[in-house]
N, C-alpha and C positions, 0 to 999 in steps of 0.2 A: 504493500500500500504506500502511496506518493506521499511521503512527509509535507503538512500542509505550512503553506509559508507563512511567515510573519508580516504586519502591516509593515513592522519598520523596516522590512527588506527588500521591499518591492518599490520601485519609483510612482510617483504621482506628478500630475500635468493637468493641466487648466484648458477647459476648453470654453472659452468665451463666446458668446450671440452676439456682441457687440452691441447690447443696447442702445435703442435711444428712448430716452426717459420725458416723461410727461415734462415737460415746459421747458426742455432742452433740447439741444439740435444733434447733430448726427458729428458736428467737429467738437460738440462736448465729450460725444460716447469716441470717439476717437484718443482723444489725452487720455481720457478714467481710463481707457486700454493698453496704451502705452506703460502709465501709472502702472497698473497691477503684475504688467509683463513684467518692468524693471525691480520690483519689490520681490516678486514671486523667484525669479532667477536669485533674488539673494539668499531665499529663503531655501534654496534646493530643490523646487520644483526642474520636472525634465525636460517639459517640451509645452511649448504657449500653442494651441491649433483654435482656429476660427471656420466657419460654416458659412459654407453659401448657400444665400437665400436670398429672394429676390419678392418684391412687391408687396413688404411688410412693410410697416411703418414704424416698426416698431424695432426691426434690426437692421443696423446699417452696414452687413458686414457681406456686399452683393459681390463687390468688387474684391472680392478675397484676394487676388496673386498682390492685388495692390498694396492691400490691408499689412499683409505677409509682409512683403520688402517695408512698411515703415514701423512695423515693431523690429524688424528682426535689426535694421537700423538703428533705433533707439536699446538694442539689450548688444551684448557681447557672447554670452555662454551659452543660453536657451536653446533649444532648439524651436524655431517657428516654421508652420503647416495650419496643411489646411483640414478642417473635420468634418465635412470634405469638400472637396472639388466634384461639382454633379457632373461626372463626365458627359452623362446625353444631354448638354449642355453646349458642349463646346468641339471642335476638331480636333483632337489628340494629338496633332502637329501642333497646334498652338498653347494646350497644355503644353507640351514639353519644350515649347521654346520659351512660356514664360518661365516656368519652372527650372530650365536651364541659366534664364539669366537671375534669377533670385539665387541659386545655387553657385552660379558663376561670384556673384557679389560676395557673397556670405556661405563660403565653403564649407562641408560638412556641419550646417546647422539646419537645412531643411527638409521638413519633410514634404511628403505629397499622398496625403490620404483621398480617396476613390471613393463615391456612392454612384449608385444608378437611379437613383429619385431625380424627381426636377428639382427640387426646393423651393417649389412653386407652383401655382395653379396652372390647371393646360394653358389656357389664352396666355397667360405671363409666358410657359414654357411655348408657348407660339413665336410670341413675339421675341424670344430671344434665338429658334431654334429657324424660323422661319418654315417651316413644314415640321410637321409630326407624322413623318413614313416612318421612321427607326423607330423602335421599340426598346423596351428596357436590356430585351434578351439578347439584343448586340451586343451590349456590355461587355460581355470577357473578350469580345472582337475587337473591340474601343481598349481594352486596356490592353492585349497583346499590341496591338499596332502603337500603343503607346509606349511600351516595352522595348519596341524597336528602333524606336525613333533613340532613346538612349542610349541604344549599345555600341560599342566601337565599330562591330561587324559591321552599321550600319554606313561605314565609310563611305562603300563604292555605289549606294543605292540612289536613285535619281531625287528622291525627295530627301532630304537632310534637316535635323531638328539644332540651327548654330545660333547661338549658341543650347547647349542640352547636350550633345553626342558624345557618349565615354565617358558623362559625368555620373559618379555616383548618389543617385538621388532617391532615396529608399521609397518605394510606390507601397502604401498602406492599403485594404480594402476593408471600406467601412460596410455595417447591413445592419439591421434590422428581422433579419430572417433568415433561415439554414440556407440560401441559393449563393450570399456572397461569403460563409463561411465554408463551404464547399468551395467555391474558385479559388480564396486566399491559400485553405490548404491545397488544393493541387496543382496551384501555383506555386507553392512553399513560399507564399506572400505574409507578412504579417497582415491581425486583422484586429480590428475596433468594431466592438457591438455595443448599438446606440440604446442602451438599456436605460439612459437618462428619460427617455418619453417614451420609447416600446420594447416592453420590460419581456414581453409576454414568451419570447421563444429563445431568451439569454441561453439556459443552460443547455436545450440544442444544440442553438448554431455554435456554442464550445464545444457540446462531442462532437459536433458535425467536421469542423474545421482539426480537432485533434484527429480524429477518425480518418480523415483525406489528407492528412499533410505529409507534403512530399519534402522532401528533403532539397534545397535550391539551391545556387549560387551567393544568394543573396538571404538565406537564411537557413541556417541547422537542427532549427530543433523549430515548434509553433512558440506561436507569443502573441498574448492576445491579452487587448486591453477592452478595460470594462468601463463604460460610462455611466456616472452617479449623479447625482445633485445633491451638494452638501449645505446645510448653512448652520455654522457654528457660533454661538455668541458665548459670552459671559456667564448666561443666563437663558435656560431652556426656556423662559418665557418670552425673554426679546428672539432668540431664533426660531420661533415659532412664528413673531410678528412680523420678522423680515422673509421668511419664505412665502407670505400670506399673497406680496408681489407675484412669484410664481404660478401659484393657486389660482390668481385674477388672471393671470397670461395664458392659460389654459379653458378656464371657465370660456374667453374671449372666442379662443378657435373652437369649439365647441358649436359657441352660437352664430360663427362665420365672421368673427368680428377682429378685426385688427387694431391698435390701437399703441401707443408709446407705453415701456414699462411706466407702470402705476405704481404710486410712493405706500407701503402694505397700510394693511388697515386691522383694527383690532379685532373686528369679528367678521370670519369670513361668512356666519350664514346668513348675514346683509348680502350675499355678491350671489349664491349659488342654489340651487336646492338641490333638492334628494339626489335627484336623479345624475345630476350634475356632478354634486361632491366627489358618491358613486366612481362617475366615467374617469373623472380627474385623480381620483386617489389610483384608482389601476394604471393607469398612464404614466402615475409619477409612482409607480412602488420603491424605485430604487431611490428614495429621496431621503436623506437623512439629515433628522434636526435635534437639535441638543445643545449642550454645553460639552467640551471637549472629553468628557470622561461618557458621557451617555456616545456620544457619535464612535470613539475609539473601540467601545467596544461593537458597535453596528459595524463598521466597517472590517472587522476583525473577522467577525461572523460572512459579509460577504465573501471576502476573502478565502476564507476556510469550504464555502460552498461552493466557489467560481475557480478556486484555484488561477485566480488572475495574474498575468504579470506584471502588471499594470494598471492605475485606477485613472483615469481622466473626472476631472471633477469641473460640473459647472455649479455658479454662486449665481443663480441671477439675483442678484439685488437691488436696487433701487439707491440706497445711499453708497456712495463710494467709499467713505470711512469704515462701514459697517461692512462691506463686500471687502475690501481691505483685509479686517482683522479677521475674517470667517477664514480667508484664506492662509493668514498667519496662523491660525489657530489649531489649522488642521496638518500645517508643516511640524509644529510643536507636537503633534500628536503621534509622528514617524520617529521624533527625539532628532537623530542622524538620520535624515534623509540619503540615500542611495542613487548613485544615476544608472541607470538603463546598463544589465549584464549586454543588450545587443545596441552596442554603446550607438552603432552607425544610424539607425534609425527612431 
């Protein structure tokens, strides 16, 4: 039987939405991200990754390659990526030519993590895709061809990804479901499961992706990270108050509604009912609130279930002082934080 690991031996990494907050602009939620990247690298966090999503209002992080090159700019050690890049989204040649010159800037500190969602409604995925013929199921197609576009081999081929070609730029596949922990493993890809909002097939797509992993160039053994939502205060009653943000932000998509993070509020059954709480509490299972001795041991216990090697943690919060020390709180809670046994990615 697999000796189950400890919280403090495993790396943790911050996966920011990039808020933009009720009576704030999108160059506020810009510095608060910078901020917490530069704070978070001090604190021994692994890797800062931001999400593409497009025609919210309420996150501003659409432009992700963009996003990427001005934190990874403002930190020195971090690694910065993306959680993720919607590849049916984009042409795999220009993934990898931005992602070549962010890698080209800032050597061995990026990543490049993969979904096959839009991160967006059809009409938005229209308007950015300009036809909807391709299907999700191209996907592994979309990321081999992207695979290539990186490789030296790919020297003598008529279409070339320059800069990107020879660079070693570790390609993540993120899901939501056993279909891309199946690719990553027989890809021998690492993989990230979005268990922060669809919690419901986590311990699957882990056997699934342990079950198919192939042994790669670019990776020896699976390594698979687990995404949470943490928020840590002081006091299990103010981290209850500050998660209450979250709780609104979901109620919202629920009722079709988009809207700038909301400042929390003291009682959420003003915002939702039954049925509502219900939907929202399943969607957020993996959501952990407390005071740093209630969360240490919640995460301990994931840990010991998920056998993770790696936790990605988002904080949405609403005040930046209070997203700030959640994140301090939970670095203090590893003692010695660890960087990544597969240091490259």
């Amino acid at each position: 039987m697999k000796q189950s690991k400890k919280l403090s031996e495993i790396p943790i990494s911050v996966l920011d939405l990039v808020p933009i907050l009720a009576g704030k602009t999108a160059t506020d939620s810009f510095q608060n991200s910078l901020q917490l990247a530069q704070q978070v690298e001090q604190w021994g966090y692994n890797r800062y990754w931001m999400a593409e999503h497009h025609n919210m209002v309420g996150v501003a992080s659409s432009a992700t390659a963009v996003l990427i090159g001005f934190i990874a700019n403002g930190t020195s050690t971090i690694r910065v990526g993306s959680g993720g890049i919607m590849l049916p989204n984009h042409a795999p040649l220009v993934v990898a030519e931005q992602f070549g010159t962010l890698a080209s800037l800032y050597p061995n500190r990026i990543d490049l993590g993969l979904g096959r969602a839009p991160g967006s409604d059809q009409l938005t995925a229209m308007a950015l895709r300009r036809s909807l013929q391709g299907s999700v199921n191209d996907f592994p197609d979309n990321v081999e061809e992207l695979r290539t576009y990186f490789s030296k081999d790919n020297s003598t081929s008529p279409v070339r990804a320059i800069p990107g070609e020879g660079l070693n730029i570790p390609i993540w596949i993120l899901g939501s479901s056993t279909f891309g922990a199946q690719l990553a493993g027989m890809m021998g890809l690492p993989y990230a499961f979005a268990s922060h909002f669809a919690p419901t097939y986590l311990q699957a797509a882990l056997q699934t992706y342990r079950d198919h992993f192939r042994p790669s160039e670019f990776l020896k053994e699976p390594y698979a990270m687990v995404g949470i939502n943490a928020f840590v205060a002081d006091t299990e009653k103010e981290a209850h108050y500050l998660a209450s943000s979250l709780y609104a932000t979901f109620v919202n998509v629920i009722r079709g509604k988009s809207q700038p993070l909301q400042p929390p509020v003291e009682n959420l059954d003003a915002i939702w009912d039954a049925n509502e709480e219900y939907a929202v509490q399943q969607m957020l299972r993996y959501t952990f609130i407390g005071e740093p001795g209630q969360v240490r041991e919640k995460l301990q216990d994931l840990v010991d279930l998920t056998q993770a090697d790696e936790l990605i943690i988002s904080s949405h919060i609403y005040d930046q002082a209070a997203r700030l020390r959640s994140y301090e709180l939970i670095a203090e809670l590893k003692q010695t934080p660890a960087r990544a046994a597969y240091a490259t990615h």
